[in-house]
KEFISE-435204 format. One record per residue (C-alpha): residue in one letter; residue number from 1; x negated, y, z negated. Coordinates in Angstrom, 1 decimal, decimal comma. Layout:
residues N
(rec "A"; NUM; (X; Y; Z)) ...
end
This chain:
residues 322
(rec "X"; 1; (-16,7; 0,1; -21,3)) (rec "X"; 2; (-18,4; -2,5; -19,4)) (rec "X"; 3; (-16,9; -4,0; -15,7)) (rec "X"; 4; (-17,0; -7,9; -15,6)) (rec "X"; 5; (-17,6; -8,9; -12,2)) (rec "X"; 6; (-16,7; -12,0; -10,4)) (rec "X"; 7; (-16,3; -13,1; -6,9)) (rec "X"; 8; (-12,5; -12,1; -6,5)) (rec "X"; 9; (-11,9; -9,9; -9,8)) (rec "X"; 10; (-13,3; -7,3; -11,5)) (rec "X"; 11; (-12,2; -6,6; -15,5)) (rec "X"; 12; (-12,7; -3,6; -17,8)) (rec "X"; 13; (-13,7; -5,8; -20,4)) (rec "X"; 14; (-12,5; -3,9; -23,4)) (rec "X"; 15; (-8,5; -3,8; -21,6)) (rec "X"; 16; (-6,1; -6,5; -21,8)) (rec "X"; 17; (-5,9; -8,0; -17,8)) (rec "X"; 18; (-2,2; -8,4; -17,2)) (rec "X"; 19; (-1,8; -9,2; -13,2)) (rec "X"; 20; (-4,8; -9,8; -10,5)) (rec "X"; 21; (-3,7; -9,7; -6,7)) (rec "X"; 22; (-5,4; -10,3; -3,7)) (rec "X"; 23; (-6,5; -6,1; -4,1)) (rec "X"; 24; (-5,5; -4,8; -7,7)) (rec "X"; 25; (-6,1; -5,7; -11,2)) (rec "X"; 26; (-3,7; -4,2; -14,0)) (rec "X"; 27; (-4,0; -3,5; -17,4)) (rec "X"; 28; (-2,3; -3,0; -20,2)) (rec "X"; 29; (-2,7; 0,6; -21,8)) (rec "X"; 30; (-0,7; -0,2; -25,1)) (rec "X"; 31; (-3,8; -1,5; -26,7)) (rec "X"; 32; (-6,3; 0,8; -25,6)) (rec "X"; 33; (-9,1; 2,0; -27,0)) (rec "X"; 34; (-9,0; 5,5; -28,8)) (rec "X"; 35; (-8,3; 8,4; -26,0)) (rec "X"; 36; (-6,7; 6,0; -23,5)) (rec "X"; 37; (-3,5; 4,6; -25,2)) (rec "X"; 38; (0,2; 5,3; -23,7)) (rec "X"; 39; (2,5; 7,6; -25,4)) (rec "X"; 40; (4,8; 5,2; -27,8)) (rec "X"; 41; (8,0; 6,1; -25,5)) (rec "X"; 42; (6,1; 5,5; -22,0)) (rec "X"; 43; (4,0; 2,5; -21,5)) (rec "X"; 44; (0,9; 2,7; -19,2)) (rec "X"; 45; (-0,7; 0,8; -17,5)) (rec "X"; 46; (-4,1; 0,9; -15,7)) (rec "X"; 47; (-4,1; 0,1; -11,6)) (rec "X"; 48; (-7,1; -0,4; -10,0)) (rec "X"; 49; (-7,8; -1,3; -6,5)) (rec "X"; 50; (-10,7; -3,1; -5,8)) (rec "X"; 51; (-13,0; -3,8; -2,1)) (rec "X"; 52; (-11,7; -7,0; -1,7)) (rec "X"; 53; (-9,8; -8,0; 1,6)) (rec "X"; 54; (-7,9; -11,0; 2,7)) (rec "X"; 55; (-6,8; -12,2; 5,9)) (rec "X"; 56; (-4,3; -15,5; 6,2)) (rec "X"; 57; (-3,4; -14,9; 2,4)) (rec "X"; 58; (-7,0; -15,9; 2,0)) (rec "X"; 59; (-9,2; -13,5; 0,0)) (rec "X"; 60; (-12,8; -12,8; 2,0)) (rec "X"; 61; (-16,0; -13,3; -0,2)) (rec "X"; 62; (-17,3; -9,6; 1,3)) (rec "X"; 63; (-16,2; -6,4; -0,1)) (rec "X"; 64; (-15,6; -3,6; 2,2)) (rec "X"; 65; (-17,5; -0,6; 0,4)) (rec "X"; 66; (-15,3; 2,3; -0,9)) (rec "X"; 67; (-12,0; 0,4; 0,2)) (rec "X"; 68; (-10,3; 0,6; -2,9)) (rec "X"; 69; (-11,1; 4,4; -3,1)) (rec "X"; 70; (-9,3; 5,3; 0,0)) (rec "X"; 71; (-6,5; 3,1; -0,7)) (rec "X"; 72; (-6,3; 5,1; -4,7)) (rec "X"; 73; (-7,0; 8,2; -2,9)) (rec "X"; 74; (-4,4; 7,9; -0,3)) (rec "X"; 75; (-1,8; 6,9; -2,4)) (rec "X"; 76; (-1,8; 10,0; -4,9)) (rec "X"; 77; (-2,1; 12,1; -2,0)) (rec "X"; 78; (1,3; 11,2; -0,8)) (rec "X"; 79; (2,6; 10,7; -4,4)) (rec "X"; 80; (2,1; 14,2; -5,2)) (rec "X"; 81; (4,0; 15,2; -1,6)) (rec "X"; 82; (7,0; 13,0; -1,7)) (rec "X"; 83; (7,8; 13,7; -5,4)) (rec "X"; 84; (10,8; 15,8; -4,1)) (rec "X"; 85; (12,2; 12,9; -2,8)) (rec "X"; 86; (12,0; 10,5; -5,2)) (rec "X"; 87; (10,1; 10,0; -8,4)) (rec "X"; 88; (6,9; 8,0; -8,6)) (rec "X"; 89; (5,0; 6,5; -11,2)) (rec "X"; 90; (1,4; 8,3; -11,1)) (rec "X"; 91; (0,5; 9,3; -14,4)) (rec "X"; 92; (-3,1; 10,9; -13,7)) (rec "X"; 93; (-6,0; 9,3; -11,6)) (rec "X"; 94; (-8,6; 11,0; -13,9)) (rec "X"; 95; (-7,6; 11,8; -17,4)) (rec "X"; 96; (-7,4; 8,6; -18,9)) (rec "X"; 97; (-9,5; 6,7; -16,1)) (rec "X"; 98; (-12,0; 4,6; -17,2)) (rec "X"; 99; (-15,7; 6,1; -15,8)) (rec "X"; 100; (-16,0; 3,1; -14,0)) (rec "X"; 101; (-13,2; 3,1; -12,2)) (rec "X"; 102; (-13,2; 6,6; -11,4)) (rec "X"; 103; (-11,8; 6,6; -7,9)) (rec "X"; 104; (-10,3; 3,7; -7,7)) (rec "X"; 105; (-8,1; 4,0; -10,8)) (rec "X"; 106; (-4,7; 5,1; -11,6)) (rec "X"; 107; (-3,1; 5,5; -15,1)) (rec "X"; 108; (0,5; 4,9; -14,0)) (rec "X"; 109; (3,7; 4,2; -16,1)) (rec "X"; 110; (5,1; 1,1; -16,6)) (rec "X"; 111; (8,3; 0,2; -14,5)) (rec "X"; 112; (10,9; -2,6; -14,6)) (rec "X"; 113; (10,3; -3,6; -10,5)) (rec "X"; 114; (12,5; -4,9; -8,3)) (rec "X"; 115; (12,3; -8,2; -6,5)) (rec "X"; 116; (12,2; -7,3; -3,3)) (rec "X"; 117; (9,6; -4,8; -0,9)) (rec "X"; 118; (11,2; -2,6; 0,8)) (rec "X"; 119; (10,0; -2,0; 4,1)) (rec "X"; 120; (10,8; 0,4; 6,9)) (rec "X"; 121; (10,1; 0,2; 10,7)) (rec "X"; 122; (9,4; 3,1; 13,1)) (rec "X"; 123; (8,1; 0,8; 16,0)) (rec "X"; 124; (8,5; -2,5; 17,3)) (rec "X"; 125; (5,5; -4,1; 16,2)) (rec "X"; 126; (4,1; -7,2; 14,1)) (rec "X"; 127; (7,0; -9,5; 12,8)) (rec "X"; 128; (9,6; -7,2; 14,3)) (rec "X"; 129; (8,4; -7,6; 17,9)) (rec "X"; 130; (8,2; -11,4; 17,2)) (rec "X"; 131; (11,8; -11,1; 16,2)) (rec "X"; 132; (13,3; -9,3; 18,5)) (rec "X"; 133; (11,7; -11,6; 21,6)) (rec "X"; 134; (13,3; -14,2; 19,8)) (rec "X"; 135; (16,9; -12,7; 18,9)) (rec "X"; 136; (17,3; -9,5; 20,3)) (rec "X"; 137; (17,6; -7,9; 16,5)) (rec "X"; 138; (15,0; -7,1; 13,3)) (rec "X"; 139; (16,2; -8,2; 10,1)) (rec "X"; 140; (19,7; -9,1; 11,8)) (rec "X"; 141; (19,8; -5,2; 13,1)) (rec "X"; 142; (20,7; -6,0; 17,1)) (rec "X"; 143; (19,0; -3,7; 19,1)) (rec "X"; 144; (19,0; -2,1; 22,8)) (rec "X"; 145; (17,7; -4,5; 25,5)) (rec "X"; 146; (14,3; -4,0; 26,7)) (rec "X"; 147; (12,3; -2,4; 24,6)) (rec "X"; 148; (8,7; -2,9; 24,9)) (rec "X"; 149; (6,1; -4,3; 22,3)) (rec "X"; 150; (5,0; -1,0; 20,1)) (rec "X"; 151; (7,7; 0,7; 21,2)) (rec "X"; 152; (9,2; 3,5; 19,0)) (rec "X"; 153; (12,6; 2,7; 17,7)) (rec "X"; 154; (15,7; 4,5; 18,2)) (rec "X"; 155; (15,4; 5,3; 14,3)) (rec "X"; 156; (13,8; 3,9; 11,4)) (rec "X"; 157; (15,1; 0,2; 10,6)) (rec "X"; 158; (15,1; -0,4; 6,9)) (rec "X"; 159; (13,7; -4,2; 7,0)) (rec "X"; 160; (13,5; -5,4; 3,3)) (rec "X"; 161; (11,5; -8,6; 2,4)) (rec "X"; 162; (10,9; -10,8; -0,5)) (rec "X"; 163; (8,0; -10,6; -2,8)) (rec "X"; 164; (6,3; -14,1; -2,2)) (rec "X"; 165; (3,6; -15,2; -5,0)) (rec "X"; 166; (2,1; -17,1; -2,9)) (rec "X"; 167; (2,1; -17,4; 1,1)) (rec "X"; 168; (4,3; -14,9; 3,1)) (rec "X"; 169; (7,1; -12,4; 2,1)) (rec "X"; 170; (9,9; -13,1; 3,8)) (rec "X"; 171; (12,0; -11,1; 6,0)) (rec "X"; 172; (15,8; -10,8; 4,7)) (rec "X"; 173; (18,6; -8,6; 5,6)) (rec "X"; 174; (20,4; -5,4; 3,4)) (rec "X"; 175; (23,1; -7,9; 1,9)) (rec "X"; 176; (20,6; -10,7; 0,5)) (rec "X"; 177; (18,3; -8,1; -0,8)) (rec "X"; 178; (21,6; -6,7; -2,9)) (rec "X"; 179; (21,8; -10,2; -4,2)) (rec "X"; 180; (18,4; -10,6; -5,3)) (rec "X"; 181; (18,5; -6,9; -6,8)) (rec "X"; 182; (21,5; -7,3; -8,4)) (rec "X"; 183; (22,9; -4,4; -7,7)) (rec "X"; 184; (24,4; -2,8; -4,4)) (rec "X"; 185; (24,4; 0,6; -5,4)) (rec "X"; 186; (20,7; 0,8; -6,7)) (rec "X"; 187; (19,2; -1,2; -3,0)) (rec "X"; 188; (21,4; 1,2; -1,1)) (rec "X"; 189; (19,4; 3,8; -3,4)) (rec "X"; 190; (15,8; 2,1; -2,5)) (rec "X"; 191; (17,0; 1,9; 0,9)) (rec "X"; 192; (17,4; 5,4; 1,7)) (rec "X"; 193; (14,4; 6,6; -0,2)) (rec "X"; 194; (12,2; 4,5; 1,7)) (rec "X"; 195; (13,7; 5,7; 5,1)) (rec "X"; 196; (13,3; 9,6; 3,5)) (rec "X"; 197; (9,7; 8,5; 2,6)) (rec "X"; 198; (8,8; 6,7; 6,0)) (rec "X"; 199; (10,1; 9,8; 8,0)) (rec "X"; 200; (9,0; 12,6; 5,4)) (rec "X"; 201; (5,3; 10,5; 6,1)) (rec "X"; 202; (5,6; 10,0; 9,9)) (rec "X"; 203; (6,0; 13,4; 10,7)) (rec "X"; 204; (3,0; 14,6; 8,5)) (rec "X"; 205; (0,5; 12,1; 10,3)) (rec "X"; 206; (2,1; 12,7; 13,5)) (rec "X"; 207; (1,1; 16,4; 12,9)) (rec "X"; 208; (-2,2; 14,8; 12,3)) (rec "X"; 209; (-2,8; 12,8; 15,6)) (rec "X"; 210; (-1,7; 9,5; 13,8)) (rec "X"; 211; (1,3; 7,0; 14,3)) (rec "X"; 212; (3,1; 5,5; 11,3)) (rec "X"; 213; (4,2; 2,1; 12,9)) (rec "X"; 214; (5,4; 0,9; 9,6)) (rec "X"; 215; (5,3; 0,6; 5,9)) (rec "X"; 216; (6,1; -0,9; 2,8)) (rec "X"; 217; (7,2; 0,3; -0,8)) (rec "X"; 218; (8,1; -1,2; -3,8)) (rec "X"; 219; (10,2; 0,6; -6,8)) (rec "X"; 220; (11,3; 0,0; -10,4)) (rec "X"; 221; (13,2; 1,6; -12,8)) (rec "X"; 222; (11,9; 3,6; -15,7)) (rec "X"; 223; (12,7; 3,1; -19,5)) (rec "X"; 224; (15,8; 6,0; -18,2)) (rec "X"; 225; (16,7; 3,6; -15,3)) (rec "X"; 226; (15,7; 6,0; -12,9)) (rec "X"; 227; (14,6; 4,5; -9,5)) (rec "X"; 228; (10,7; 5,4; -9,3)) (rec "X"; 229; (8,1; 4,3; -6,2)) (rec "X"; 230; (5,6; 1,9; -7,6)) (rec "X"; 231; (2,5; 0,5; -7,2)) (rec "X"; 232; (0,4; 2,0; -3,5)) (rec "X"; 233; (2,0; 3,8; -0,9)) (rec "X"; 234; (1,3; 4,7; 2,6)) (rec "X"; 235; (-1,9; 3,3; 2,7)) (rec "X"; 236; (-3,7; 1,4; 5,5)) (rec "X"; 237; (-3,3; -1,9; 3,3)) (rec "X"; 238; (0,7; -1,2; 3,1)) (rec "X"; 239; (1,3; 0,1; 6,6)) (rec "X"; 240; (0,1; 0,2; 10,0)) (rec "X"; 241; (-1,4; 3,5; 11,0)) (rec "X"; 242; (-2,1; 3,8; 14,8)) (rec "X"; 243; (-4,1; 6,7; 16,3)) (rec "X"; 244; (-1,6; 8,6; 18,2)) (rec "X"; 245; (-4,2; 9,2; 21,0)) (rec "X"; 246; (-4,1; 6,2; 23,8)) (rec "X"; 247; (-0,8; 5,5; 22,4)) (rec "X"; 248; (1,0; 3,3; 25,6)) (rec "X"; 249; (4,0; 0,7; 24,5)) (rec "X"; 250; (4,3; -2,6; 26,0)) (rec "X"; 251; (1,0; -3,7; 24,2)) (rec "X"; 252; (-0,7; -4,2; 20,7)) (rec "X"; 253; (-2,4; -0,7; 19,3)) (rec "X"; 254; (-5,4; -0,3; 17,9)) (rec "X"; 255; (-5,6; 0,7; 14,3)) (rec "X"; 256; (-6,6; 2,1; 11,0)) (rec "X"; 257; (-6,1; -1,0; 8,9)) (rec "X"; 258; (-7,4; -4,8; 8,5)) (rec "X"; 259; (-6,2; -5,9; 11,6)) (rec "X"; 260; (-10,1; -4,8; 12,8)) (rec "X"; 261; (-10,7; -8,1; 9,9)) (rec "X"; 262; (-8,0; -10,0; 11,2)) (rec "X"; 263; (-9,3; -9,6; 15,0)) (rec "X"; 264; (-12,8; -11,4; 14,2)) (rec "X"; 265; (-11,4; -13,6; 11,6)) (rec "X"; 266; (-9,0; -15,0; 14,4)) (rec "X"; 267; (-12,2; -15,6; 16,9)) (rec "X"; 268; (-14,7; -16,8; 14,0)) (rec "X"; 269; (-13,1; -19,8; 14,6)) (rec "X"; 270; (-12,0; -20,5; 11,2)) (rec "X"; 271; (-9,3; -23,0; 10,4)) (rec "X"; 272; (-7,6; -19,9; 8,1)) (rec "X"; 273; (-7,7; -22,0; 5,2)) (rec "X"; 274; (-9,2; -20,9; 2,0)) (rec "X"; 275; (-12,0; -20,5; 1,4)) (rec "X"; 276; (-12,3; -17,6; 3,7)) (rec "X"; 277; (-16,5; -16,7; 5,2)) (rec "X"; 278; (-18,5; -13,7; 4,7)) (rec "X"; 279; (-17,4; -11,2; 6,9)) (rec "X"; 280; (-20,8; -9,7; 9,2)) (rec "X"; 281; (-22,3; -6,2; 8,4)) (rec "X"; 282; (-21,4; -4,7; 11,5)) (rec "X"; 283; (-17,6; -5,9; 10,6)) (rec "X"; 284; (-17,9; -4,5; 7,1)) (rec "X"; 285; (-19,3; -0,8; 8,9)) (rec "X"; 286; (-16,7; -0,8; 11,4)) (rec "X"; 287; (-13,8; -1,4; 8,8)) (rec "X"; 288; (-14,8; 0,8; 6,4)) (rec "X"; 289; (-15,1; 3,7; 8,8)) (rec "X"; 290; (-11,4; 3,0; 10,7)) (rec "X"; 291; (-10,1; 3,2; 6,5)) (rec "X"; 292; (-12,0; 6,0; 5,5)) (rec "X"; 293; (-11,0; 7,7; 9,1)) (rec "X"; 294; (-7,7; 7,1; 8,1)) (rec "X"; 295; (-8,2; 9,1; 4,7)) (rec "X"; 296; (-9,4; 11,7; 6,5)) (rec "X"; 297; (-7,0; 12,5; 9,1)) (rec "X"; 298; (-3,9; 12,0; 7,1)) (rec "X"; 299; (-5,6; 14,1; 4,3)) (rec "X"; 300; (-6,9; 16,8; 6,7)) (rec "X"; 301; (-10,1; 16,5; 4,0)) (rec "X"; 302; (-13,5; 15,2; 3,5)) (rec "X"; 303; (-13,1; 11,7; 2,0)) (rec "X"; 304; (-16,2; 12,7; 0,0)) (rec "X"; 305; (-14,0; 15,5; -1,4)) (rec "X"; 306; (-11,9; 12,5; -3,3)) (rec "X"; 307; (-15,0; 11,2; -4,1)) (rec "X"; 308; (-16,2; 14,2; -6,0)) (rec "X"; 309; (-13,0; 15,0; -7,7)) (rec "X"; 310; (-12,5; 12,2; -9,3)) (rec "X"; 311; (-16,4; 12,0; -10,7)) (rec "X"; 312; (-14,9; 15,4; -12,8)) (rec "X"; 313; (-12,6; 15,0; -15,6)) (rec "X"; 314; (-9,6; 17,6; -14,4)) (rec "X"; 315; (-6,2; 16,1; -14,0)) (rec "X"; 316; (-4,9; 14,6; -10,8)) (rec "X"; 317; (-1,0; 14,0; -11,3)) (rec "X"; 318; (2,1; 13,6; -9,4)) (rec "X"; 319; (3,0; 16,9; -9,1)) (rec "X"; 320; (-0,6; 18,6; -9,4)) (rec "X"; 321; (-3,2; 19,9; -7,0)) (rec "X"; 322; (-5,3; 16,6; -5,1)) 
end
């Protein structure tokens, strides 16, 4: 198999393309060729994550080397922890993996998702700080007076959102994401999974010198119905990780994601219209190292250790050994 490369996506020529996003491209395993094709009860599908970042809904012309890897990475290491809470849908990131996108490739089962992300706050920070200056509440949850920007949160707010195709997702309470679902007793489901995930996470990478400000999931249902975690989780793309050292509220953190991107994008003095500039080599070095930091501490291993199991072709499932 040969990878088709373009500015903003990159195809396994001999697999159907389904979806491209801003990160990911997915492909449809049903018509695979011989040694990759989905069981005929399970559809499959191939997810893989790319280098590419955006900023402003704008995606930048430079790749940030090994990105996508760390995002993969991350994300099976915390599907094959949180399995006891709810079911995910990692299939293996090596048998069945294309060799070029070892790494950065997931075979993962096909799920009927919902519309809506389902995101849960541990701090006041981002779009929650701006909303509670404004109202006093997140998501139409009223909070205590005088909390501080950053500030940890009396518990975890469940904050759902819409899935926008283009522009931002927008922020909604529990009862209209119920009527976008369609179905009360399957959001209060999602709901309380993603708080169990968020804390079940927080405390692991608080053991690990690392905040979890925040985070988003998104879940589907299986061909049983069964309510399964989709697409990444707890990576530095879909949450804010803060280093827990320097921590102070009343101020923005410093921290393990894009926002390194977003910083110099903001002062490049670009209009944040697309197209979006080349991002300098010295921005490129300093990102990659704050996502592959990130990798590291949570994992407690040598990102290189990802690296060099996923070059071999041993199984790396949801409930197997990283």
């Amino acid at each position: 198999m040969a990878l088709v490369a373009s500015p903003h996506v990159t195809a396994l020529a001999d697999l159907p393309l389904i979806a491209s996003g801003k990160v990911r491209e997915m492909y449809d395993l049903s018509a695979a060729p011989a040694g990759l094709e989905a069981e005929p009860h399970e559809p499959r599908l191939l997810m893989v994550a790319s280098d590419r970042i955006s900023t402003y809904d704008a995606v930048h012309p430079t790749p940030i080397p090994d990105k996508g890897k760390v995002l993969t990475g991350l994300s099976v290491f915390w599907f094959q922890r949180t399995s006891h809470i709810v079911a995910n849908h990692l299939v293996s990131a090596t048998v069945g993996v294309p060799d070029e996108a070892q790494g950065r490739g997931l075979v993962v089962r096909r799920l009927r998702m919902l519309p809506v992300e389902c995101v849960v706050r541990g701090y006041l920070t981002g779009s929650g700080w701006r909303d509670y200056q404004r109202s006093g509440a997140v998501s139409g949850i009223a909070l205590p007076g005088g909390l501080r920007e950053s500030e940890r949160l009396p518990e975890p707010l469940f904050t759902p959102s819409t899935k926008a195709d283009e522009g931002h997702d927008e922020t909604i309470d529990f009862e209209r994401a119920v009527e976008l679902a369609g179905d009360r007793e399957l959001m209060a489901r999602a709901r309380d999974a993603s708080i169990e995930l968020y804390s079940f996470a927080a405390e692991h990478a608080r053991e690990r010198g690392v905040i979890l400000a925040d985070t988003k999931f998104e879940f589907g249902l299986d061909s049983d119905g069964e309510l399964v975690v989709g697409d990444e989780v707890l990576t530095p793309d879909s949450s804010r990780y803060w280093p827990a050292e320097g921590y102070e509220p009343g101020r923005g953190q410093p921290s393990f994601d894009k926002q390194y991107v977003r910083d110099w994008a903001s002062a490049s003095g670009w209009d944040k219209l697309p197209p979006a500039p080349a991002i300098p080599a010295d921005v490129v070095e300093g990102t990659r190292a704050r996502y592959v930091e990130a990798y590291e501490r949570i994992t407690g291993e040598p990102f290189q250790a990802w690296i060099e199991h996923t070059s071999r072709s041993e199984p790396a499932t949801a409930r197997g050994a990283v």
